[in-house]
C-alpha positions, 0 to 999 in steps of 0.5 A, spaced: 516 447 519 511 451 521 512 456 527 506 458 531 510 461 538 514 468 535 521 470 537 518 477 536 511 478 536 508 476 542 501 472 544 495 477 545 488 477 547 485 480 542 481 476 536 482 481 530 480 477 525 472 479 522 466 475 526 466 470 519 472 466 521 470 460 516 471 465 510 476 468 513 480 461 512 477 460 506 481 467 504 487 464 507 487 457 503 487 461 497 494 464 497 496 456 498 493 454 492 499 452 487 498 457 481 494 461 483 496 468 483 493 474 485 490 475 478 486 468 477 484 469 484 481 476 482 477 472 476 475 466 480 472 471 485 469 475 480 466 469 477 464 466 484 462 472 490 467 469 496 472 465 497 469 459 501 464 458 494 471 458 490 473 452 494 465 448 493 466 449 486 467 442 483 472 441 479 469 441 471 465 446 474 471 450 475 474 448 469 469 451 464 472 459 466 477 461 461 484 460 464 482 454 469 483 446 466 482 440 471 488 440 473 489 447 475 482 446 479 484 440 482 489 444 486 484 447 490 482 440 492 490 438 495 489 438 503 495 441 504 491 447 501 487 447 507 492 444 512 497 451 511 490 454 510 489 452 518 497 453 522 496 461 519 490 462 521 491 460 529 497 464 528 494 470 526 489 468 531 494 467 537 498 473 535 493 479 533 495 479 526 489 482 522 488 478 516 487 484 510 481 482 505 483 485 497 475 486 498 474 489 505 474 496 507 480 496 512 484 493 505 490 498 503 485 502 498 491 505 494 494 498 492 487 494 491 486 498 485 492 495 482 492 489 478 497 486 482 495 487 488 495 481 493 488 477 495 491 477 503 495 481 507 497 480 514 498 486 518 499 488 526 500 495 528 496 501 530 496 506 524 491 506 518 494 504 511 488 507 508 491 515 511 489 521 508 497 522 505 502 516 505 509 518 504 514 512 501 521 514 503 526 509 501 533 507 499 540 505 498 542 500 505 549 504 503 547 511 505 552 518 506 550 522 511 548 526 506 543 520 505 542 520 513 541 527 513 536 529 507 532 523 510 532 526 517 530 533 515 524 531 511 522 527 516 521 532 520 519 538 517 513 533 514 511 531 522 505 535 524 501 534 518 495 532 520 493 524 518 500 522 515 504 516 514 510 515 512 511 507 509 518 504 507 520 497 506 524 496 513 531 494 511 539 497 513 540 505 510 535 509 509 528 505 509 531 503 518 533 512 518 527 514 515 523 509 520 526 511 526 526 518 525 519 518 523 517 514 531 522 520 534 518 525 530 511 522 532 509 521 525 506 513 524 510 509 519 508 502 516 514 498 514 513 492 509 516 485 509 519 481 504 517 475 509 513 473 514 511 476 520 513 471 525 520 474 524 525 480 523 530 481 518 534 485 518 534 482 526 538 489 528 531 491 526 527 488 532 526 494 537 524 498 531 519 494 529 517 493 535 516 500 536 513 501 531 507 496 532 505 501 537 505 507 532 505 505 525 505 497 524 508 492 519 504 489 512 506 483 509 503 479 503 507 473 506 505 467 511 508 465 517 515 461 515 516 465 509 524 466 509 527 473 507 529 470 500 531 475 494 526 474 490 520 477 495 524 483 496 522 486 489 515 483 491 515 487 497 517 492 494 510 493 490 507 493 497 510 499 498 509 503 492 502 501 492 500 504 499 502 510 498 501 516 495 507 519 493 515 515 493 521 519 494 527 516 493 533 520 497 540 516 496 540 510 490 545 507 486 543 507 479 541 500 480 538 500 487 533 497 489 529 502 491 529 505 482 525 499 482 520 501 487 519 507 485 519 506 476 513 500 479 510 506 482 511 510 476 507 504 473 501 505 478 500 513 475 502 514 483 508 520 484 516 519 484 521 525 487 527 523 489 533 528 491 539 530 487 545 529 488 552 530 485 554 526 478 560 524 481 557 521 487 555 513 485 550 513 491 545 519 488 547 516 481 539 513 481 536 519 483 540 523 478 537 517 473 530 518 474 531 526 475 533 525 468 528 521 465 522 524 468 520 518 472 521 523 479 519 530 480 526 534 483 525 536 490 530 539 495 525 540 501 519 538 504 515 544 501 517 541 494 514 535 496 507 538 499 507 543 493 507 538 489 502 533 492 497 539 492 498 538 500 499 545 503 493 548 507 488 552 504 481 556 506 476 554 503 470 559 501 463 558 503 460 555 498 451 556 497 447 551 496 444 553 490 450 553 486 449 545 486 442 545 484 444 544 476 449 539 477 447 532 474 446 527 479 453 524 477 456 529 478 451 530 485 454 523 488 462 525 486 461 531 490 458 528 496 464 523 495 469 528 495 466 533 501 467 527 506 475 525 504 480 530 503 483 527 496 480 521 492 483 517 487 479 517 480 479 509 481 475 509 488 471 513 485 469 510 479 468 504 484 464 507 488 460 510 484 458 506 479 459 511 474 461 509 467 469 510 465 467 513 459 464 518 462 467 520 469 473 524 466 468 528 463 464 529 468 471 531 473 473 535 468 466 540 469 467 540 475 474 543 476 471 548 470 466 550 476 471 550 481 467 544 485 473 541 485 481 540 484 485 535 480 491 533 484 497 529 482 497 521 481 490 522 478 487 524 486 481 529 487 478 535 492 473 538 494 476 545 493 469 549 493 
């Protein structure tokens, strides 16, 4: 059953969703077409510019792609489709909720360049998720005060840095720790949900959340109704991993969920860190395990992290403008690029520039050689002249 009034989120006045309303809900109903993950969307939206275009197509039209029979295409012809399409769209209507397009600039840029990166996320709050720095910070819902004061301390020795967020999944143990601390520290923090925004679960989480929408916000992949199934955490998990910069991993048994955050963040070439612990405790037997295998970096304080990241503060020295006249004009639009952002990743710009992949390496690695620029960890780039 859908429902449309909230126990948590309450209505709003503001309309929060893009001027074209009628792609927006086209964009909706492609997450309720059966069978249609994140990667047949991608290629139907390759193949057809929008959403709203995929839903004209007829059915042999759509049956000639690679991958798509007839009966597959019938799919998107299903009323219900359109029906479930239409009760999210006056929720998020009613209640603020932005709908997050995989092709639109306020889409969490990170995740977007992964391959499982869902078409439509749903999120409310104040924060940008598109942050110069974004810190996962997660866990065992079982943590030591060990665990709970790790995490408090990082938390605060990261606050005050300029543009950060700290992101985590929202559940018992350290995820809820590293959340409230981070509001007492004054550093925005996102939570991800294994379900929809019509609820909160843990329902202990309530005034958290609702704190949080005022400096921070919550992001889900799931529609209204979702429940807290087990299977969506996982999914959930990718979330996390995909925003954010750099996972650290604080307390975790050897098979915690939070080692299955951080190896899917492994597997987006983003960073890991996780805090030792001792052998004999089971609670630290995850971070041990990933400190082992070189899936995480090994940090004991916050100034490990930053180092690690690349992320201490440095002067930078006036640069002449002469000294760019002998670049190419690739290696011009790379620089332009980076001058207006603290770091990029090599896929943004790649995207950006339009610049062949066979050739982007090259021109960055001639770049760092000039001293023009700086690789940073999880394939991230600086202006460092």
């Amino acid at each position: 059953m859908f429902i449309i009034t909230s126990p948590f989120l309450k209505p709003t006045d503001a309309n929060m969703l893009p001027d074209n309303s009628d792609e927006t809900l086209y964009q909706i109903a492609l997450t309720f077409v059966k069978d249609i993950g994140p990667k047949r969307a991608k290629a139907l939206l390759a193949h057809y510019g929008n959403a709203s275009d995929i839903f004209k197509a007829s059915v042999k039209q759509m049956a000639r792609i690679d991958g798509f029979s007839e009966d597959r295409a019938r799919a998107f012809k299903e009323q219900d489709v359109l029906t479930q399409a239409e009760q999210e769209f006056k929720f998020v209507q009613k209640h603020g909720v932005q709908v997050l397009w995989v092709n639109n600039d306020n889409y969490p840029q990170r995740l977007k360049h992964c391959s499982d990166a869902p078409i439509v996320l749903y999120y409310r709050g104040t924060a940008s998720p598109n942050a110069a720095k974004t810190v996962a910070v997660i866990g065992t819902r079982k943590n030591t005060d060990y665990g709970q004061k790790l995490t408090e301390q990082l938390i605060d020795d990261l606050s005050g840095r300029e543009d950060l967020i700290i992101v985590s999944g929202l559940a018992h143990g350290i995820d809820a720790i590293a959340h409230k601390r981070s509001l007492k520290a004054g550093l925005p923090t996102i939570g991800a949900l294994g379900h929809g925004l019509d609820r909160i679960y843990p329902s202990t989480n309530k005034e958290v959340a609702k704190d949080m929408l005022l400096n921070g916000g919550l992001i889900t992949e799931f529609p209204t109704g979702t429940k807290p199934e087990r299977q969506n955490f996982p999914m959930r998990n990718r979330i996390v991993a995909g925003i954010s910069d750099v996972t650290v991993v604080v307390e975790s048994d050897i098979k915690g969920g939070a080692l299955i955050t951080a190896r899917v963040a492994a597997s987006y070439n983003r960073d890991v860190a996780a805090f030792p612990g001792r052998t004999t405790d089971s609670k630290s037997s995850g971070c041990n395990e990933l400190i082992r295998t070189n899936t995480a970096a090994m940090i004991t304080k916050a100034d490990d992290l930053i180092e690690m990241m690349g992320w201490a503060t440095v002067k930078k020295k006036p640069v002449q403008k002469q000294l760019f006249l002998d670049l190419s004009p690739d290696e011009q639009k790379i620089l332009e690029l980076l001058q207006r952002h603290e770091s990029i990743h090599a896929d943004e710009l790649l995207h950006t520039t339009g610049i062949a992949n066979a050739m982007l390496p090259a021109l960055l690695l001639g770049l760092e050689m000039q001293g023009l620029i700086r690789a940073l960890p999880g394939k991230q780039y600086r202006y460092d002249a």
